[in-house]
N, C-alpha and C positions, 0 to 999 in steps of 0.2 A: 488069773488073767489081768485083771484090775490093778496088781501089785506090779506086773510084768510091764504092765502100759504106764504107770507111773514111773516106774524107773527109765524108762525109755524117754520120755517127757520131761522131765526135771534135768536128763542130762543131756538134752537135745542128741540125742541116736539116730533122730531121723533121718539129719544128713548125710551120716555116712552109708547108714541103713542105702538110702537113694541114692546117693555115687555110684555103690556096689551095682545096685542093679541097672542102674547105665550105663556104665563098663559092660556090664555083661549083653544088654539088650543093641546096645551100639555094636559090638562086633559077635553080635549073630543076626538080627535083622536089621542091620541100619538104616535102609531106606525109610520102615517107618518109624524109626527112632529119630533120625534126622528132621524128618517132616513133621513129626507132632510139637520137636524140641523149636524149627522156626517160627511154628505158629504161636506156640506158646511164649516165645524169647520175651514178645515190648510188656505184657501186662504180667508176669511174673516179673522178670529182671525190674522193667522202669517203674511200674506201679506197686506190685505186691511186696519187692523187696525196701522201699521207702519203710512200709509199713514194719517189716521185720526188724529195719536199722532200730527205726524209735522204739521196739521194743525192748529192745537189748539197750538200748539209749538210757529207757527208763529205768533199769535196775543199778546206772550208775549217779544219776538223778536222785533216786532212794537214798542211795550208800553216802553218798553225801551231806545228807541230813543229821544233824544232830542224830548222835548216837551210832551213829554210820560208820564204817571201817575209811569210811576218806573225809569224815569230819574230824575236826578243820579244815576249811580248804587245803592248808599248806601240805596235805596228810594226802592231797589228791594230785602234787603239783612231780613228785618224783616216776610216781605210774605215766603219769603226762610225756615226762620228759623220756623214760624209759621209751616207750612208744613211738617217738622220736627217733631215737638214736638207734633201734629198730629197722626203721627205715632208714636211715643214714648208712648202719652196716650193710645192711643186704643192699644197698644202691651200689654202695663201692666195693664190694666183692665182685659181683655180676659186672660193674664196668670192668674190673680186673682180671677178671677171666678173660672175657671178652678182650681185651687187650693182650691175652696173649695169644690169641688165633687173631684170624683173618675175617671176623664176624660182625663189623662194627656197625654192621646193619641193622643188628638186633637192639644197640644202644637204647634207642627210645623205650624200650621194654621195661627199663629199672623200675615204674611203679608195679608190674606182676610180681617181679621179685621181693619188693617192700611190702605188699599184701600181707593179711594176717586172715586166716577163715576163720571170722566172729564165732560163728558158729561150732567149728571143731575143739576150738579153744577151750570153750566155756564148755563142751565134752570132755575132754580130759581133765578139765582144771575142774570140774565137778566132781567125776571118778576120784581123783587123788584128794582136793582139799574139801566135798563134799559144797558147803555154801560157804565156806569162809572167808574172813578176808583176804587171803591169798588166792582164791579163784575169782574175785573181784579184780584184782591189781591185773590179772591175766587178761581179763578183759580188756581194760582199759589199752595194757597192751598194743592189742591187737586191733582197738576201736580208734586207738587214736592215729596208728598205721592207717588205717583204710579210709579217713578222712582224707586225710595227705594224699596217699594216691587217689581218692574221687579229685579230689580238688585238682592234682595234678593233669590226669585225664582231662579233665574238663576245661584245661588252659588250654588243649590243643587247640578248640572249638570257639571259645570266649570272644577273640578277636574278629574270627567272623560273625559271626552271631550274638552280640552283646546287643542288644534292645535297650534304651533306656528304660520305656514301659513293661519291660519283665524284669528290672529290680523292683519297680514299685509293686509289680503284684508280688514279689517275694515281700517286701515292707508291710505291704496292706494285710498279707496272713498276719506277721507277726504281730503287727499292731490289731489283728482282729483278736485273736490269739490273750493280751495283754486285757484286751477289753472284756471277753471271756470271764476272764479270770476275775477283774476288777468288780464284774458282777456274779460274783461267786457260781459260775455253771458248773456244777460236777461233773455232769455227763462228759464223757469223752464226747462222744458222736459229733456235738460242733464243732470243736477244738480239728478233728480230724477231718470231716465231711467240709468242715466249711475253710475255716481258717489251713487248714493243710493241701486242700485242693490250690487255693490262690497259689501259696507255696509252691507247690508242685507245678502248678502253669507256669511261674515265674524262669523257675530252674530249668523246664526242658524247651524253654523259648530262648534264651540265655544261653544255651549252650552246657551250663553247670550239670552234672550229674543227680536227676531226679532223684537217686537214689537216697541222697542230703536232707529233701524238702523238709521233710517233718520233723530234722534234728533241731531247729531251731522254736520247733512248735514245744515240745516235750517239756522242757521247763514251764510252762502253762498251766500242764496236766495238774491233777489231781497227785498227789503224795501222798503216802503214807509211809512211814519210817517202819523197817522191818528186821529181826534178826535173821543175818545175813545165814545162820545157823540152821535157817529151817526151809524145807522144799516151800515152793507157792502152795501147795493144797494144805499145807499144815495153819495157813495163819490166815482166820476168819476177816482180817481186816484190807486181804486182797482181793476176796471174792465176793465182794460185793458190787449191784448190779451194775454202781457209777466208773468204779477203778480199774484203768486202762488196763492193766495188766487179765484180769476177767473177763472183760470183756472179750477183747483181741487175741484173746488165750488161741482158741478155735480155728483163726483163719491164719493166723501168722502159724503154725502148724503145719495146717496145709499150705501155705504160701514156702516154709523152707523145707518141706520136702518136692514142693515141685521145682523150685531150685537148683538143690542138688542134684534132682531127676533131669533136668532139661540142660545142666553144664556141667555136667560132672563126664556125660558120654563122648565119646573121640575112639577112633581106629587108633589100635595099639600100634606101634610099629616103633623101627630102632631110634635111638635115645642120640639128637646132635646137638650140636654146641649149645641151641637156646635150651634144651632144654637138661643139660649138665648145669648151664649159667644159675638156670631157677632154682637147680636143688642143692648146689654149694650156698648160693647168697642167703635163702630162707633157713636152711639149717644150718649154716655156720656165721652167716655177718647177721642174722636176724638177732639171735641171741648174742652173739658178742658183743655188738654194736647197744643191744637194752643192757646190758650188766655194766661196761664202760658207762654209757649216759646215768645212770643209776650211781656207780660210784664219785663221777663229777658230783650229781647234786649232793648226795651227803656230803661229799668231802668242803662243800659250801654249805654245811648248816641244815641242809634240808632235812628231813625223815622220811621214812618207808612208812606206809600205811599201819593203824594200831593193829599188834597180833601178827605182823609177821615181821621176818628177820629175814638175812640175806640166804637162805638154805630156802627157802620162800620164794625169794625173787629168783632165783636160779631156775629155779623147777616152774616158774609161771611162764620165765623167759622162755623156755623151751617147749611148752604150753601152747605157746602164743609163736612158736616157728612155722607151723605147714601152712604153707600155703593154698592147695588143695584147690576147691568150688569158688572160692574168690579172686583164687590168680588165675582164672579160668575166663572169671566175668571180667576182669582187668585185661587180658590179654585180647579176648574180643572187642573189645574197647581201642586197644592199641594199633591192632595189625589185621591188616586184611585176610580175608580168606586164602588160604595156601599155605605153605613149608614154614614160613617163621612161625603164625599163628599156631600151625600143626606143632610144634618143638619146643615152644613156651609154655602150651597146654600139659604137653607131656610131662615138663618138668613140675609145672603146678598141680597135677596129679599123684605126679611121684613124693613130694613132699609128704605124703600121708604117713611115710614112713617115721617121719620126725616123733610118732607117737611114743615110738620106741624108747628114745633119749627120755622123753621125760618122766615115765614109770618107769625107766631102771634107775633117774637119778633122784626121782622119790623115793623109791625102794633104797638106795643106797645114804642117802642123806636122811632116812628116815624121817618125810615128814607127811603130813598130810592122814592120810588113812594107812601108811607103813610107818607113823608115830612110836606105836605098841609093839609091834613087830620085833621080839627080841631074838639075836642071833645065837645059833647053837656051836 
């Protein structure tokens, strides 16, 4: 059981674990599936999910460190860009579509499409490349997509609600954050209770998506450089009582499975334009759009992160396609309650499927954990 529970946790199963039973709980008892999921939406989504970003924040904060699969920087600046071009594709597919019906309503939609679920990602890009650097680069992926569309969402809002006094309280975290640090506190619990609350005041005063607050706090944290090679319970120097990751282990846990538990649920019903739009652009402009940006940067000089090659980046790219629980939370962001929202969900749902692509074209390109794998 212990073995069963770790493998579950290392490759974050939770989420989908909890989609599954949303789906299912949403169209057999919806009324109270609906009503638990309202009550729950502001302190899972605004609050508990901040805390989930920086964690996942921090394993690429790590990776970055000397001896890290994205040290040198310049080693971090192609996943970057990849990520980018990501969302680039999957924008201009989805407007594409959408331009060849009669749906131009749905337009404002293109950041669900450009979504990447942090969380799925770093699920499959687990299973196949275990902690390598290749399940690193997926992340980034996927993390630098859903900056883009927070940020993007959050322009809708900006103009009417921009506070002068809610940048400074986003400033004063940072700078509290800085000073933290400058007086060596280990402990998370400041950094996050104190310095990340301001943050977080800042953001959802301003209009910006609270979801962000704490990315800016993360670089603050405590580090410790690790091989990307071994699960968190294997390496004594992350579980200790000061390092974020230890700590926050427990509640970001259960913060992402109530996540997927509270947006992952919707009434099934037939599949229209928004939600054709979502599952062309995330599984075909998502990855084409990262493997073009990908090849621009090399072809300027740049590199792919150490330890992987382009049979790497293919399989991350496609890794880092479904859209799923976070085009979910991106859509309710987007569009009101009714038929668009209902049709965007659906296709951010159906992207699950995109899992497929990427264990056949590990399996076929032989990398990751189908490396050894010799054909008969």
């Amino acid at each position: 059981m212990t073995r069963a529970w770790g493998f579950i946790v290392d490759r974050y199963l939770l989420v989908p674990i909890a989609a599954v039973l949303a789906l299912i709980w949403a169209n057999t008892y919806a009324e109270s599936y609906f009503r638990l999921a309202d009550a729950l939406a502001f302190p899972v989504n605004e609050i508990g999910m901040a805390l989930g970003l920086a964690y996942l924040a921090q394993e690429i904060v790590e990776a970055a460190l000397p001896g890290g699969s994205l040290y040198p920087f310049n080693r971090a600046v192609v996943p970057l860009i990849g990520g980018l071009g990501g969302m680039i594709g999957a924008s201009l597919v989805y407007a594409g579509y959408l331009a060849l019906g009669d749906e131009q309503i749905l337009a404002r939609g293109w950041p669900v499409a450009g979504a990447a679920d942090l969380v799925i990602t770093l699920t499959v890009a687990r299973a196949i490349f275990g902690r390598g650097a290749a399940a690193t680069m997926a992340l980034v992926f996927a993390l630098t997509s859903d900056v883009i569309g927070l940020i993007a969402i959050s322009g809708q809002h900006l103009v009417a609600r921009a506070h002068a006094a809610a940048v400074l309280l986003i400033v004063a975290g940072i700078a509290l954050a800085a000073v933290f640090r400058h007086r060596r506190v280990v402990s998370s619990w400041p950094y996050i209770a104190c310095a990340g609350t301001l943050s977080w005041l800042g953001c959802y005063w301003s209009g910006l998506q609270p979801v962000l607050a704490l990315l800016p706090i993360v670089p603050f944290l405590r580090h410790t450089p690790r091989d990307l090679t071994q699960p968190h319970d294997q390496s004594s120097r992350h579980r200790g009582a000061t390092h974020f990751e230890s700590v926050f282990q427990a509640p970001v846990l259960v913060i992402v499975f109530l996540f997927g538990l509270l947006n992952a649920g919707m009434a099934v019903r037939g599949a229209d334009s928004g939600a054709w739009a979502v599952l062309v652009a995330s599984l075909v402009g998502r990855p084409v759009g990262t493997l073009v940006a990908i090849g621009i940067a090399t072809l300027a000089g740049l590199h792919l992160p150490r330890g992987t090659g382009w049979r790497d980046a293919l399989v991350s790219a496609l890794a880092a396609a479904p859209t799923l629980v976070f085009g979910v939370l991106f859509a309710v962001a987007v569009f009101p309650v009714g038929p668009l929202l209902e049709q965007t969900k659906l296709g951010a749902i159906a992207t699950a499927i995109g899992l497929v692509p990427a264990f056949v074209a590990a399996r076929l390109l032989r990398v990751g954990r189908f490396a050894t794998v010799t054909h008969r």
